[in-house]
C-alpha positions in Angstrom: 49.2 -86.9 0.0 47.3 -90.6 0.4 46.1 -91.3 -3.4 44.5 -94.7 -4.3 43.0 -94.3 -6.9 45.4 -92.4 -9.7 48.6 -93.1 -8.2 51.1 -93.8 -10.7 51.5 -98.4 -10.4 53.7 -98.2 -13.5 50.7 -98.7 -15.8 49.9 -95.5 -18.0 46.5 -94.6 -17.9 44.3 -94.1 -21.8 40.9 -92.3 -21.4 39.1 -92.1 -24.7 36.5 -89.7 -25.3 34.5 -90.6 -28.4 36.8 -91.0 -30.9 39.4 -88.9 -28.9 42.2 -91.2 -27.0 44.2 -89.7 -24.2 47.6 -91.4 -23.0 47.9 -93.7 -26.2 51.5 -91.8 -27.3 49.4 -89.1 -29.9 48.9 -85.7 -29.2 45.3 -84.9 -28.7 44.4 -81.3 -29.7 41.4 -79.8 -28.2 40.4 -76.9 -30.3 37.2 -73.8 -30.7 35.7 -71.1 -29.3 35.8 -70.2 -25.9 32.0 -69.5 -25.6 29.3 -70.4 -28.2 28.2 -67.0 -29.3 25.6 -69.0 -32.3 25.3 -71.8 -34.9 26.7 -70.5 -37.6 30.1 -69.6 -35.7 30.5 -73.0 -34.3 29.6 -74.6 -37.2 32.1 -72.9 -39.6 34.7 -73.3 -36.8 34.1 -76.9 -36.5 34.2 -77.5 -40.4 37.3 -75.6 -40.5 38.8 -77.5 -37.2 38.0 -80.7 -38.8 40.1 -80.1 -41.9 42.8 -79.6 -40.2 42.6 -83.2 -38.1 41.5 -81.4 -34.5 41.0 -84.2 -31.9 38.2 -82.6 -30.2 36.0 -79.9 -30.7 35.6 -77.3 -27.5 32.6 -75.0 -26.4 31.7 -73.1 -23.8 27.4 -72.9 -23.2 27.8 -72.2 -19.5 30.0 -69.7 -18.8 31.9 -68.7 -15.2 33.0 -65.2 -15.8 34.6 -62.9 -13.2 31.9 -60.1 -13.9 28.2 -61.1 -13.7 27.5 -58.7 -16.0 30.0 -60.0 -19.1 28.5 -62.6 -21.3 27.7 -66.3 -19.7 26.9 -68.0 -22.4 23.7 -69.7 -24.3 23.4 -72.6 -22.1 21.3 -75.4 -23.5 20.7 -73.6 -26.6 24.7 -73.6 -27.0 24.9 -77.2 -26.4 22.6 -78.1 -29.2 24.6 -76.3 -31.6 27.6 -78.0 -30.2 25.9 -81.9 -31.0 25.2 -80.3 -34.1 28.6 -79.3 -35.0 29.9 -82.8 -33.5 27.3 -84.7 -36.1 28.4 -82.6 -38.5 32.1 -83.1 -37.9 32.2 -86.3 -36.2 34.4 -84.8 -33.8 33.7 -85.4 -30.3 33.0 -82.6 -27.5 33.8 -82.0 -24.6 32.1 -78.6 -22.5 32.3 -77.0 -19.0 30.1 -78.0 -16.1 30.1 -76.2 -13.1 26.6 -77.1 -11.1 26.1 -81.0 -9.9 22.5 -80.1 -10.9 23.2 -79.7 -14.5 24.5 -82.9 -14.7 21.3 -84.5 -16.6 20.7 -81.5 -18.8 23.9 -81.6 -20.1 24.8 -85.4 -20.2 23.4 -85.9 -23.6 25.4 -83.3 -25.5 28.7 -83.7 -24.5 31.5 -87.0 -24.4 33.9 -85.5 -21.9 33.0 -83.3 -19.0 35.1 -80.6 -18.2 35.5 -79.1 -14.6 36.7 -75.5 -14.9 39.7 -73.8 -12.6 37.3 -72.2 -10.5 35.6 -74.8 -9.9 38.5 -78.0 -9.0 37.7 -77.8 -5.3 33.6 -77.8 -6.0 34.0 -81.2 -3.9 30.1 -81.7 -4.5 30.5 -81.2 -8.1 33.7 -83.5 -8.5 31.7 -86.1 -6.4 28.5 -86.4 -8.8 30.6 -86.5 -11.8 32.6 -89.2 -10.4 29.5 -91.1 -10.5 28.7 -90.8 -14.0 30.2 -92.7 -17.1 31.7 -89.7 -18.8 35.6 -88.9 -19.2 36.1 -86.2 -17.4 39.1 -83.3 -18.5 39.9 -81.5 -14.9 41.6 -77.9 -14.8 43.7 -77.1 -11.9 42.9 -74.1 -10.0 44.2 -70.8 -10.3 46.4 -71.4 -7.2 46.0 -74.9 -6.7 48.9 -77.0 -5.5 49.9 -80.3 -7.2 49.0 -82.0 -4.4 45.7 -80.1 -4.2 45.0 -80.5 -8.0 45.9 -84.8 -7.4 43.3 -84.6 -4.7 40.7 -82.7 -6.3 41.5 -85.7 -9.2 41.3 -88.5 -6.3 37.7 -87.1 -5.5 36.4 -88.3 -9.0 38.2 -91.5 -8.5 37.3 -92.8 -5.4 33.4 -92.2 -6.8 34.3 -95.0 -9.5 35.0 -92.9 -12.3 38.7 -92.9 -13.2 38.6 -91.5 -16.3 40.3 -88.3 -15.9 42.6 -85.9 -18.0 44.3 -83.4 -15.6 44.8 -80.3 -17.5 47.3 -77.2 -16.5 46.0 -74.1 -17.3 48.3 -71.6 -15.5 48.5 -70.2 -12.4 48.5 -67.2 -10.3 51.7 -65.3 -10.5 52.6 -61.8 -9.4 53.4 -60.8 -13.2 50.8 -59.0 -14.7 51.7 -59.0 -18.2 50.5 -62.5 -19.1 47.2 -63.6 -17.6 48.8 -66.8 -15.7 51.7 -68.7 -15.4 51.8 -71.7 -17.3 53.4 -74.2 -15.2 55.3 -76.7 -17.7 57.3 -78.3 -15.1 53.9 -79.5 -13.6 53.5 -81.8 -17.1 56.2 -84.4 -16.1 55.7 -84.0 -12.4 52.0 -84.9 -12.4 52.8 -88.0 -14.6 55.4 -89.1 -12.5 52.6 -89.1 -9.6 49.7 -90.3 -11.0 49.0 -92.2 -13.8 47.1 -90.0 -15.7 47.3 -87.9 -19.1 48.4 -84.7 -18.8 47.4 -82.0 -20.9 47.9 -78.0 -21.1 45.7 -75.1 -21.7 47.9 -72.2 -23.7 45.5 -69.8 -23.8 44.4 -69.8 -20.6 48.3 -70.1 -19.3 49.5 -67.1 -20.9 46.4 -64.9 -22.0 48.5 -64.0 -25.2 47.9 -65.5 -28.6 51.4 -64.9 -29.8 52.6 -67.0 -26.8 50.4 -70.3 -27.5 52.9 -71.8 -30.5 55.4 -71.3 -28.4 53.6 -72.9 -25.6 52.2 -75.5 -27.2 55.7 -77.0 -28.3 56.8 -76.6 -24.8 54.2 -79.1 -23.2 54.6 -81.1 -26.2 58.5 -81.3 -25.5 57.4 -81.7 -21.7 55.5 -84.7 -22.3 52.1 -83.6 -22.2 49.6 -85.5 -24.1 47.6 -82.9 -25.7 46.8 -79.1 -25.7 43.6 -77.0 -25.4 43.2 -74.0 -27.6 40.7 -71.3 -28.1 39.7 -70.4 -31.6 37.4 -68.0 -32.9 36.9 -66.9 -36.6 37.3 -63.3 -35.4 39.2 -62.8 -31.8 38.5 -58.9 -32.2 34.9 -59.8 -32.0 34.7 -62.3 -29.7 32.2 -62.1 -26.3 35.1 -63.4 -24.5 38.7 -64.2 -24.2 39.4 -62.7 -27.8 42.6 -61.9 -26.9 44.0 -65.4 -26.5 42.2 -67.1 -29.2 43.9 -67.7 -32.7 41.9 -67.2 -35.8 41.7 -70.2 -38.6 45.3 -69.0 -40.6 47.2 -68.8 -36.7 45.6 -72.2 -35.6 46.6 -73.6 -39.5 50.1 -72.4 -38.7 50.5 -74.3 -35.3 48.8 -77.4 -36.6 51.6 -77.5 -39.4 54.2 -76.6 -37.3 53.2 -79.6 -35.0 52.7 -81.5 -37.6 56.6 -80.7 -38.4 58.1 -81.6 -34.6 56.0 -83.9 -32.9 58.1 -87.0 -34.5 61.5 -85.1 -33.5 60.1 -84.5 -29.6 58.5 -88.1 -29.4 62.2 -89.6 -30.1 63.8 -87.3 -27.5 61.0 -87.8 -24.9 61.4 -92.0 -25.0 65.6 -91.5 -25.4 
């Protein structure tokens, strides 16, 4: 594995998106709906999120989905509610790409880019946003390697653009009663390589809300630098991914219980 670009030199790496700063020793949460289903939803989410100190507000407009026929999302329509919601809030946002030729359309409504699993080996896709000023929050693929995730990173990089958040989301395992397997050993590996901030995708990893506190505390113990989690005011209603998205008193719960044990992990993570 030849990296130039993100290999760990003994420097940690901080990428800051808006007011958002990944690597700095504070755990970012990344928190909202999987898919912008309308205004009003992502503006109560985000009023909500915000109360309760979320890092970053999340938003899917352009949706990969297994089936063409399940929802795909509202596409620019969605992103205008998003820079609504991130006037509103003053969080920042951060929203999936997944065509090199959406680049421009979506450029003005986002601060971080984020390149989805499926899409971590689009090599034209990492290329073009490598070129662009934006942060950029990089999932690994459902059965991606480490080495093939680094790579995929390297392919930003060497385009000039280093500002990159790796993100595990889970991978493909042969058990079928969580969606993925969340990989927490890859937190602390992946920083010992490279010298980016790590992060990790609970909802994603296990497909299970119950198993996202859990989770969370996990990574946080792991090292990892921040979390990404779906909520949704009403999972049972939800166009997609209902099942592993907390509703506002669940997403209350983990952000206290955080608040409780980040302090205790920090101290056992630098002893």
């Amino acid at each position: 594995m030849e990296l130039k670009h993100i290999k760990k030199n003994g420097n940690r790496k901080q990428v800051k998106a808006g007011s958002a700063i990944f690597g700095n020793g504070n755990f970012v949460v990344i928190a909202g709906p999987c898919a912008i289903e309308g205004r009003e939803m992502l503006i109560d989410t985000a009023k909500h999120l915000k109360l309760k100190s979320t890092s970053m507000l999340r938003g899917g407009a352009f949706k990969p989905r297994t089936s063409p026929y399940s929802f795909q999302g509202l596409e620019i329509e969605g992103l205008k509610y998003m820079k609504e919601a991130s006037e509103l809030t003053g969080m920042p946002v951060v929203t999936e790409i997944m065509d090199p030729r959406d680049i421009d359309k979506i450029y003005p409504y986002t601060d971080m880019f984020q390149i989805g699993s499926r899409n971590m080996q689009n090599f034209a896709l990492l290329r073009e946003v490598g070129k662009h000023d934006k942060p950029v929050l990089l999932k690994r693929g459902l059965a991606a390697t480490i080495e093939d995730f680094l790579l995929a990173a390297e392919y930003i990089a060497v385009e000039g653009n280093s500002d990159i958040v790796l993100c595990e989301r889970g991978i493909r395992g042969f058990d079928s009663y969580t969606r993925n397997t969340l990989d927490i050993s890859a937190v602390p590996l992946l920083k010992e390589l490279s010298m980016l901030p790590v992060i990790i995708d609970p909802s994603h990893g296990t497909g299970l809300r119950s198993l996202i506190l859990p989770m969370t505390l996990a990574g946080l113990a792991a090292g990892a630098d921040g979390v990404m989690i779906e909520v949704h005011p009403c999972p049972s209603q939800a166009l997609s991914d209902g099942e592993q998205s907390l509703d506002f008193n669940d997403f209350d719960r983990l952000m206290e219980k955080l608040m409780e044990v980040e302090s205790c992990f920090r101290d056992i993570r630098e002893h």
